[in-house]
Biopython code that builds the backbone (N, CA, C, O; Angstrom):
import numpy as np
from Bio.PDB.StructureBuilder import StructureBuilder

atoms = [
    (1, "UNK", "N", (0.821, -1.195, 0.000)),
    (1, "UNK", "CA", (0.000, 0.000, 0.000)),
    (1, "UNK", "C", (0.863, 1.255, 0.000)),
    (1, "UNK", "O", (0.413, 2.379, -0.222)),
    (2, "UNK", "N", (2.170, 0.971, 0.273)),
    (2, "UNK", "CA", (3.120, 2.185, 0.612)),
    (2, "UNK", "C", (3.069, 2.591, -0.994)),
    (2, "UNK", "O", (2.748, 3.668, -1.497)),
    (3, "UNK", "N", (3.384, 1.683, -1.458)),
    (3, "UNK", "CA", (4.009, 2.043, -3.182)),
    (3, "UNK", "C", (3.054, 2.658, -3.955)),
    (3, "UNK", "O", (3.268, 3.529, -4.799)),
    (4, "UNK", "N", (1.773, 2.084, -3.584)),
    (4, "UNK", "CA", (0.031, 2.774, -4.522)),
    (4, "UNK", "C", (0.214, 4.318, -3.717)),
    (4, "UNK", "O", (0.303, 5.279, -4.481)),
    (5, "UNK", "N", (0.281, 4.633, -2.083)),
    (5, "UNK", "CA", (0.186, 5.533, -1.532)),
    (5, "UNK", "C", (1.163, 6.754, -2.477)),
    (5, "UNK", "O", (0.759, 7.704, -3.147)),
    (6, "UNK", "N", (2.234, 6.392, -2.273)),
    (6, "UNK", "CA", (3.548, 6.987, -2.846)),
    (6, "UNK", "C", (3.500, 7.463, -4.659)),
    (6, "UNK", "O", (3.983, 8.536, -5.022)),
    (7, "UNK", "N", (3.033, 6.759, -5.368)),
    (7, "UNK", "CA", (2.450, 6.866, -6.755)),
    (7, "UNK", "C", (1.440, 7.704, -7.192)),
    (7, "UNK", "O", (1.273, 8.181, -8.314)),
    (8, "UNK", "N", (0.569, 7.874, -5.853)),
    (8, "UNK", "CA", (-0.521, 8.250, -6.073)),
    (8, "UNK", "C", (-0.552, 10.151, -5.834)),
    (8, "UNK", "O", (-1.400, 10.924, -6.282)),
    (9, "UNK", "N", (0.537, 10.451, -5.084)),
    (9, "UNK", "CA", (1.252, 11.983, -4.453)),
    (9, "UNK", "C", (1.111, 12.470, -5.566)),
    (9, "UNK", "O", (0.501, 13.529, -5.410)),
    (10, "UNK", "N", (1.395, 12.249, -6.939)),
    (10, "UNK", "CA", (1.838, 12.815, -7.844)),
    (10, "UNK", "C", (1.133, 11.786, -9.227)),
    (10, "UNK", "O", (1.766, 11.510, -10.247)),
    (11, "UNK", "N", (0.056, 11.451, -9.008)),
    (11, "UNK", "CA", (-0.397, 10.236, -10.193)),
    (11, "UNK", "C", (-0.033, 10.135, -11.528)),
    (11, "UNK", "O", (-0.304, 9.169, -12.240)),
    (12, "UNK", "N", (0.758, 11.410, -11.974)),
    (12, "UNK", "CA", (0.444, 11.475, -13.639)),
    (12, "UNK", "C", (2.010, 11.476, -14.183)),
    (12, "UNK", "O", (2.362, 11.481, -15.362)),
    (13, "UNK", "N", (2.996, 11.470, -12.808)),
    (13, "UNK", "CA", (4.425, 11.406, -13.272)),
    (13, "UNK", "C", (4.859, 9.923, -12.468)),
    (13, "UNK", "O", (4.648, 9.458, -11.348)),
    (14, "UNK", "N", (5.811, 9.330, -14.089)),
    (14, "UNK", "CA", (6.436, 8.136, -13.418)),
    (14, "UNK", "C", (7.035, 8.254, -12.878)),
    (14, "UNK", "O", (7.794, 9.223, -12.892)),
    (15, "UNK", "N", (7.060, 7.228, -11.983)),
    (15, "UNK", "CA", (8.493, 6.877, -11.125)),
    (15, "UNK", "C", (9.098, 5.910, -11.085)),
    (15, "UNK", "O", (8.644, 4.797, -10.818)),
    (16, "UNK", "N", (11.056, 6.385, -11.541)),
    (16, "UNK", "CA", (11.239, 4.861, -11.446)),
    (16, "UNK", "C", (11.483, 3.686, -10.450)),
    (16, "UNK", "O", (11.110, 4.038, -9.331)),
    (17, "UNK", "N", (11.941, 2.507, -10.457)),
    (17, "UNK", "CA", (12.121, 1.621, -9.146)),
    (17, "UNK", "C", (13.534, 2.461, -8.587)),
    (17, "UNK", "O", (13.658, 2.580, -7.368)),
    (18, "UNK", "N", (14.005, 2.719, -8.994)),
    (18, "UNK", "CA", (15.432, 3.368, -7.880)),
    (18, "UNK", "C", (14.302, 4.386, -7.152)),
    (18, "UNK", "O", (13.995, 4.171, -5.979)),
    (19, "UNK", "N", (13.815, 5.286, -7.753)),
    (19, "UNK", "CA", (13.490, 6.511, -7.097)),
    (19, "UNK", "C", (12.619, 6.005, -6.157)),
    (19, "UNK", "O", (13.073, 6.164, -5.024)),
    (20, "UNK", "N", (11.253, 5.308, -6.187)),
    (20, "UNK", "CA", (10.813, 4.165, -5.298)),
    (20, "UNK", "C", (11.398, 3.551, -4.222)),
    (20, "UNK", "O", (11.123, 3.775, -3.043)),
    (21, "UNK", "N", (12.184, 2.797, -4.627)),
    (21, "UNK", "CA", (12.862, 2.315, -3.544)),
    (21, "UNK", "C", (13.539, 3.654, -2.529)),
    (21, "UNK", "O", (13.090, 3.785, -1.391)),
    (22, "UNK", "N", (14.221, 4.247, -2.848)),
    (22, "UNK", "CA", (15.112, 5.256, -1.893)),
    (22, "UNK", "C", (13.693, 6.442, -1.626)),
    (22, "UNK", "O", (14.144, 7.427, -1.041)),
    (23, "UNK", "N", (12.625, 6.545, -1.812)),
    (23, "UNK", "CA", (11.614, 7.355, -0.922)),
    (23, "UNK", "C", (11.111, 6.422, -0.263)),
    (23, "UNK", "O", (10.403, 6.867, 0.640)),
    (24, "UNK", "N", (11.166, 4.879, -0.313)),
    (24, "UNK", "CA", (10.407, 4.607, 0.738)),
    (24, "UNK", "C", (11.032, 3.236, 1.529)),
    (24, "UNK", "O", (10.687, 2.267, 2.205)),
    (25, "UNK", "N", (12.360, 3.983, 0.852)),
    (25, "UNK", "CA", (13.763, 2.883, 1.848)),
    (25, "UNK", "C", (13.432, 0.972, 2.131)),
    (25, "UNK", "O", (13.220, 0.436, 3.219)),
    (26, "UNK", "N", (13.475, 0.462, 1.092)),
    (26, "UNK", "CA", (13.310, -0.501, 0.958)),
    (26, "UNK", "C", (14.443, -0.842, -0.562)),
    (26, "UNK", "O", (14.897, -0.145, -1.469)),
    (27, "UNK", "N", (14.522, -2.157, -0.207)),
    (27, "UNK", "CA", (15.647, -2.548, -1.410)),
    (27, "UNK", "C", (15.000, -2.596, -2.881)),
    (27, "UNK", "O", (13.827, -2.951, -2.761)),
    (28, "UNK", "N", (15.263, -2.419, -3.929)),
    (28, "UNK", "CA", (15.295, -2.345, -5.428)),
    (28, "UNK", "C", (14.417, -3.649, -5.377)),
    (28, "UNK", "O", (13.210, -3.426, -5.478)),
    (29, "UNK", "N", (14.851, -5.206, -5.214)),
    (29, "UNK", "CA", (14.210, -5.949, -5.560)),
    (29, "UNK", "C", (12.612, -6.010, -5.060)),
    (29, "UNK", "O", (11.564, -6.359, -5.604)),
    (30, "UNK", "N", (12.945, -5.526, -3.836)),
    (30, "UNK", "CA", (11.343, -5.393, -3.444)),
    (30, "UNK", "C", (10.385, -4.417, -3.994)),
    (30, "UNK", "O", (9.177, -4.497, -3.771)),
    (31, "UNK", "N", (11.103, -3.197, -4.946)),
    (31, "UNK", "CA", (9.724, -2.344, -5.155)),
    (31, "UNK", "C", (9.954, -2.931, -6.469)),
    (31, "UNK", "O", (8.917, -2.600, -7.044)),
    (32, "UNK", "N", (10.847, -3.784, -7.570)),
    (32, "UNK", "CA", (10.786, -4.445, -8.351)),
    (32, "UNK", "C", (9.500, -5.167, -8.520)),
    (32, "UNK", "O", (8.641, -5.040, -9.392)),
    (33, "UNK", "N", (9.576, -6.153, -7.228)),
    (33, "UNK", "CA", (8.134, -6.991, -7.041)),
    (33, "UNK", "C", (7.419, -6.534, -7.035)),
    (33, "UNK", "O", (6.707, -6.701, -8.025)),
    (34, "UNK", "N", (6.924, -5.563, -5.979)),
    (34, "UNK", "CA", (6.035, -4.554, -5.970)),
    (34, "UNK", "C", (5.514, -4.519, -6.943)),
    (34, "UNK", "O", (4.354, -4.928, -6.984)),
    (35, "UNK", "N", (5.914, -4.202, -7.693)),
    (35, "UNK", "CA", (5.584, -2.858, -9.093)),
    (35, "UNK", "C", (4.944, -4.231, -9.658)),
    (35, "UNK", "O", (3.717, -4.332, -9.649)),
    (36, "UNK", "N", (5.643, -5.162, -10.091)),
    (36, "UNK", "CA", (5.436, -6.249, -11.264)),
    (36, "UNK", "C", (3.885, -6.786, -10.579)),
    (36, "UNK", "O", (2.908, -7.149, -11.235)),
    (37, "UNK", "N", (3.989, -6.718, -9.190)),
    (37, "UNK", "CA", (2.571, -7.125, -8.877)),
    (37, "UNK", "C", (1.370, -6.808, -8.936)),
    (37, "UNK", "O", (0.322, -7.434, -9.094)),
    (38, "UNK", "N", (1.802, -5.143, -8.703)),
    (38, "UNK", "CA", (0.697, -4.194, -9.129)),
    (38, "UNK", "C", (-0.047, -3.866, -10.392)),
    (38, "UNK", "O", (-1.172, -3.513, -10.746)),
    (39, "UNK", "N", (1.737, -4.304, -11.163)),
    (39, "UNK", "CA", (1.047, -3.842, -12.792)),
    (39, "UNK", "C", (0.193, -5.461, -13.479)),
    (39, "UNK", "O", (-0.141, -5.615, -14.654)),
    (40, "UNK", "N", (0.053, -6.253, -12.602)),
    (40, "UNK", "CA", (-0.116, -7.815, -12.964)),
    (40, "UNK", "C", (-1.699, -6.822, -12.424)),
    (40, "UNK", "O", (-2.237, -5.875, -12.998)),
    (41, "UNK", "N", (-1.919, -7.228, -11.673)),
    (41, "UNK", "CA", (-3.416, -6.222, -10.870)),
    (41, "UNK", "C", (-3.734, -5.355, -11.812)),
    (41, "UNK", "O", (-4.758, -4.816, -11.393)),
    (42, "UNK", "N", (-3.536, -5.026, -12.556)),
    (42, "UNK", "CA", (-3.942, -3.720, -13.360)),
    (42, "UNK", "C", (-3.864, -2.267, -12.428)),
    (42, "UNK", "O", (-4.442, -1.256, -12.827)),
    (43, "UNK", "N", (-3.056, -2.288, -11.102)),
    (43, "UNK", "CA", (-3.307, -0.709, -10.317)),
    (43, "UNK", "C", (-2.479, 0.122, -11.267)),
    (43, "UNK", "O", (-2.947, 1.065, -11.905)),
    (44, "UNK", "N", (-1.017, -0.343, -11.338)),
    (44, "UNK", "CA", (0.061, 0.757, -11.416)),
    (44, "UNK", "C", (0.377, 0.024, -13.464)),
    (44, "UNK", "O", (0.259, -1.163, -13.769)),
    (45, "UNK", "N", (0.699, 0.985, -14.302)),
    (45, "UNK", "CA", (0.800, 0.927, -15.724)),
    (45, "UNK", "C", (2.403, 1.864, -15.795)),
    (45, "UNK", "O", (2.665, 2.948, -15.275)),
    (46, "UNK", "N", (3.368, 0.873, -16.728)),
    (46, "UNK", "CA", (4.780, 1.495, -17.278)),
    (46, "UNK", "C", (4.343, 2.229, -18.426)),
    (46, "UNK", "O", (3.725, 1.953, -19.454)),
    (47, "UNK", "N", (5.124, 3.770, -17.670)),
    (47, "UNK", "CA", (4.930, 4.859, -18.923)),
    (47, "UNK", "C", (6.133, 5.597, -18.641)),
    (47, "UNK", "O", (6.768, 5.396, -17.605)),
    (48, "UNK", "N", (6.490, 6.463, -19.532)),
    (48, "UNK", "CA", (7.728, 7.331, -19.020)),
    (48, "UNK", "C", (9.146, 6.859, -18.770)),
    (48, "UNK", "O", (10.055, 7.582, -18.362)),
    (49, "UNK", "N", (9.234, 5.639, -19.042)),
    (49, "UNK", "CA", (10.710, 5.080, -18.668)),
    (49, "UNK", "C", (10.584, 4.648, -16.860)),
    (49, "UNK", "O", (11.530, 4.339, -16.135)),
    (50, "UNK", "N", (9.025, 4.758, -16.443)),
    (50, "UNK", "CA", (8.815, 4.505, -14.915)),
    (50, "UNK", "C", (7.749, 3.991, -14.906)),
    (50, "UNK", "O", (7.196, 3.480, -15.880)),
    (51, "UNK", "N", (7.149, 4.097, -13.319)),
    (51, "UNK", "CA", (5.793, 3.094, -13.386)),
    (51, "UNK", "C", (4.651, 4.695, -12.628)),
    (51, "UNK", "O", (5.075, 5.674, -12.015)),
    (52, "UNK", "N", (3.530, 4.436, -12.925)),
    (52, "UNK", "CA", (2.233, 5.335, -12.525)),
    (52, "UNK", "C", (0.851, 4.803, -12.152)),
    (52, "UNK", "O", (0.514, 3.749, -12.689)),
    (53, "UNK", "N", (-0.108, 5.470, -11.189)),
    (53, "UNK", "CA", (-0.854, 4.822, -11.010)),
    (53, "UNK", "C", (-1.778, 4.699, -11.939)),
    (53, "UNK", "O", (-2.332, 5.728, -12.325)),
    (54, "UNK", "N", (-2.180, 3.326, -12.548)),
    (54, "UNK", "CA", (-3.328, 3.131, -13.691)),
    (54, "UNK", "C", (-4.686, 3.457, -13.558)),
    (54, "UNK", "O", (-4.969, 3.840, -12.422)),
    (55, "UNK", "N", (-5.554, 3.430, -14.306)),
    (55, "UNK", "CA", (-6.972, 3.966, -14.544)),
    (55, "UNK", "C", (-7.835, 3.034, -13.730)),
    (55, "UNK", "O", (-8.905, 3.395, -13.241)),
    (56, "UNK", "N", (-7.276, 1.689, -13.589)),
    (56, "UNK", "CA", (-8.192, 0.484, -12.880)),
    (56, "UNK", "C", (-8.316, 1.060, -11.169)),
    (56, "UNK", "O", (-9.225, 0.638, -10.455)),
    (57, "UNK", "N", (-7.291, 2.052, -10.657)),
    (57, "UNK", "CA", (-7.633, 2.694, -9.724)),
    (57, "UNK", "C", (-8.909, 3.737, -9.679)),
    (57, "UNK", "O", (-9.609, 3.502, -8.694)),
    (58, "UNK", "N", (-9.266, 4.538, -10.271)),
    (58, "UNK", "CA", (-10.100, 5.185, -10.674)),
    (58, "UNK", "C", (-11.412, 4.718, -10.485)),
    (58, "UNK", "O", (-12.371, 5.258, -9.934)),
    (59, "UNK", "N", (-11.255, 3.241, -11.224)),
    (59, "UNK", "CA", (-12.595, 2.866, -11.480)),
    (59, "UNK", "C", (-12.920, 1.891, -9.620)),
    (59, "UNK", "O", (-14.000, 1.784, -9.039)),
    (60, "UNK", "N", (-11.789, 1.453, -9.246)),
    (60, "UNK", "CA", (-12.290, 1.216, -7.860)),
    (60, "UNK", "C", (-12.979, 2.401, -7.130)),
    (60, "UNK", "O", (-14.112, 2.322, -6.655)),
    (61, "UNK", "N", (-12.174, 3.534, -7.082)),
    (61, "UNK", "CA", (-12.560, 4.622, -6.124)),
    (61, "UNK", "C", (-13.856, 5.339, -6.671)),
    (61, "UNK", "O", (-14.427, 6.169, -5.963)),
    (62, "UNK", "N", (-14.356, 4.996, -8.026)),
    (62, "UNK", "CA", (-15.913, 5.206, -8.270)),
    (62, "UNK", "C", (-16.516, 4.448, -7.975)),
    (62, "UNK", "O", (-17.688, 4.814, -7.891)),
    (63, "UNK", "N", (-16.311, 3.195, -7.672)),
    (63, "UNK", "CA", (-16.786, 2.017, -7.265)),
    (63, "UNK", "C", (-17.837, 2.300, -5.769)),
    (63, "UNK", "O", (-18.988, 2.206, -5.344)),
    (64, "UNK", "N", (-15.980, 2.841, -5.292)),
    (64, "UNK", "CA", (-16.744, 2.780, -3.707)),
    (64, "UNK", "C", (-17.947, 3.809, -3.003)),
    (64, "UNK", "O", (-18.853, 3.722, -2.173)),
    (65, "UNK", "N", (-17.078, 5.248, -4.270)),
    (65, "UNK", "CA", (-17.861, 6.268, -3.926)),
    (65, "UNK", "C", (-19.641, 6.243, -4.259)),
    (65, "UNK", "O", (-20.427, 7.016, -3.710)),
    (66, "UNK", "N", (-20.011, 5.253, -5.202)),
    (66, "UNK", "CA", (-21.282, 5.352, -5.656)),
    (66, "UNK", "C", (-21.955, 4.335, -4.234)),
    (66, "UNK", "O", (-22.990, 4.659, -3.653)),
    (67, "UNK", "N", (-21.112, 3.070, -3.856)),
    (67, "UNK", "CA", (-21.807, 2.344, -2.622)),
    (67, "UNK", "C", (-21.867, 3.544, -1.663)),
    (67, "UNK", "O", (-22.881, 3.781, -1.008)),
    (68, "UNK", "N", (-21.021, 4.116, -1.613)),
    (68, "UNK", "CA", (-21.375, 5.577, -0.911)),
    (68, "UNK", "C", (-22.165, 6.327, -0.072)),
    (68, "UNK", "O", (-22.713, 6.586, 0.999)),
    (69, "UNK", "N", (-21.853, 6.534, -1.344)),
    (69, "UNK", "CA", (-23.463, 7.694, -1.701)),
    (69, "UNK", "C", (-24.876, 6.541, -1.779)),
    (69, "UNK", "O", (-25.967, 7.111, -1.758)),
    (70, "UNK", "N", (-24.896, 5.633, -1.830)),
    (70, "UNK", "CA", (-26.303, 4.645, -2.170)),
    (70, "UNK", "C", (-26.686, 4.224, -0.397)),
    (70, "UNK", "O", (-27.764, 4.273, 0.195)),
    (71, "UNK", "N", (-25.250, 3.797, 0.108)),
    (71, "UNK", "CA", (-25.341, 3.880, 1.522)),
    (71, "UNK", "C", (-26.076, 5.084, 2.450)),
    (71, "UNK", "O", (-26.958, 4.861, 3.280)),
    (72, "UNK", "N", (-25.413, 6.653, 2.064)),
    (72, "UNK", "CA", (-26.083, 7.768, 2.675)),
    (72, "UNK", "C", (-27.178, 7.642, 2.672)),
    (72, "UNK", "O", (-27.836, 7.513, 3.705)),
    (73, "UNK", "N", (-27.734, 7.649, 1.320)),
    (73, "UNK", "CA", (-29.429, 8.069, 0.507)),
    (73, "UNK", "C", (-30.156, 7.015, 1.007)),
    (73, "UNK", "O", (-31.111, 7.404, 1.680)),
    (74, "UNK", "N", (-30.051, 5.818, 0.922)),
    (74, "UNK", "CA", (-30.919, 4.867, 1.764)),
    (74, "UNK", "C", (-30.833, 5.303, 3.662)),
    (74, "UNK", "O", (-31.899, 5.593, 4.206)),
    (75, "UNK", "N", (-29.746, 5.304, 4.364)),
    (75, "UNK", "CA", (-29.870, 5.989, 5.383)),
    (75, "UNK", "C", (-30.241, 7.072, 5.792)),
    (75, "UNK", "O", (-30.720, 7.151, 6.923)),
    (76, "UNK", "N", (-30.133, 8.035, 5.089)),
    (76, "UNK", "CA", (-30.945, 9.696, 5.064)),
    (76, "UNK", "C", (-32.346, 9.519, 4.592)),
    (76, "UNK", "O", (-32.948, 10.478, 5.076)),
    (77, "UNK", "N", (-33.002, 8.957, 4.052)),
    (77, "UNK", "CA", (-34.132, 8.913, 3.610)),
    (77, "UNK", "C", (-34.867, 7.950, 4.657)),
    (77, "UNK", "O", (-35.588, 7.217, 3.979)),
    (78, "UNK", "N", (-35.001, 7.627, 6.033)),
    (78, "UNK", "CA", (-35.799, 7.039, 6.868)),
    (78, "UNK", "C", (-35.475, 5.739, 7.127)),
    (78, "UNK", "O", (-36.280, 5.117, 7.821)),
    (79, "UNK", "N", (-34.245, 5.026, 6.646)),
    (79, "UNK", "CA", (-33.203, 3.945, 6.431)),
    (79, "UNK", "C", (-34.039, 3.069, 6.513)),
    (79, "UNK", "O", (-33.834, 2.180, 7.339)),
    (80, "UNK", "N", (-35.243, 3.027, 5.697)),
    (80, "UNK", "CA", (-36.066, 1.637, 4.956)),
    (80, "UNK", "C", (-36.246, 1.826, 3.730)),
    (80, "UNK", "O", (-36.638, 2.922, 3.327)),
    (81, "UNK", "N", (-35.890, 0.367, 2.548)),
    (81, "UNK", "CA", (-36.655, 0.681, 1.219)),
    (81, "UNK", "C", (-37.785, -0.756, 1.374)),
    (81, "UNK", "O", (-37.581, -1.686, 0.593)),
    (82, "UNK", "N", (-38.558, -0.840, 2.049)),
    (82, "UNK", "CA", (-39.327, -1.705, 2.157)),
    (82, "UNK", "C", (-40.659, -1.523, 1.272)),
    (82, "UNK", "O", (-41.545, -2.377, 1.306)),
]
sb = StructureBuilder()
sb.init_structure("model")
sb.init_model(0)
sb.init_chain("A")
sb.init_seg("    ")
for serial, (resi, resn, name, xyz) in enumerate(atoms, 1):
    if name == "N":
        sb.init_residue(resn, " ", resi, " ")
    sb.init_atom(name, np.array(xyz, "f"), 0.0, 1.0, " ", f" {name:<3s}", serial, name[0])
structure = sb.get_structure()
């Protein structure tokens, strides 16, 4: 979550695994993995000669925001749809 967190500061510029690794002090091979795992997940996509967070993020965080909001509106409205 460090690496999505860290990607996400700045979403639209890559970063590469050196620069990764030394902001969030962990060895090369591990944000190596990292990365390869994420981009296997569809989160994080290679662009720029680095890695960035992908669009499949996006579509989670609309995901959640619409259970949301469906959560509020059924609870604000007398929290029965009976």
């Amino acid at each position: 979550m460090r690496v999505v967190e860290y990607l996400a500061e700045d979403a639209l510029t890559p970063k590469t695994r050196k620069e990764l690794a030394e902001a969030l002090d962990i060895s090369p091979d591990a944000a190596w993995r990292t990365l390869w795992n994420l981009r296997e997940a569809g989160w994080v996509e290679e662009a720029g000669g680095g890695y960035r967070i992908a669009p499949r993020i996006v579509v989670i965080a609309d995901s959640f925001r619409r259970a949301l909001a469906d959560t509020i509106k059924k609870y604000s409205s007398g929290g029965s749809e009976e």
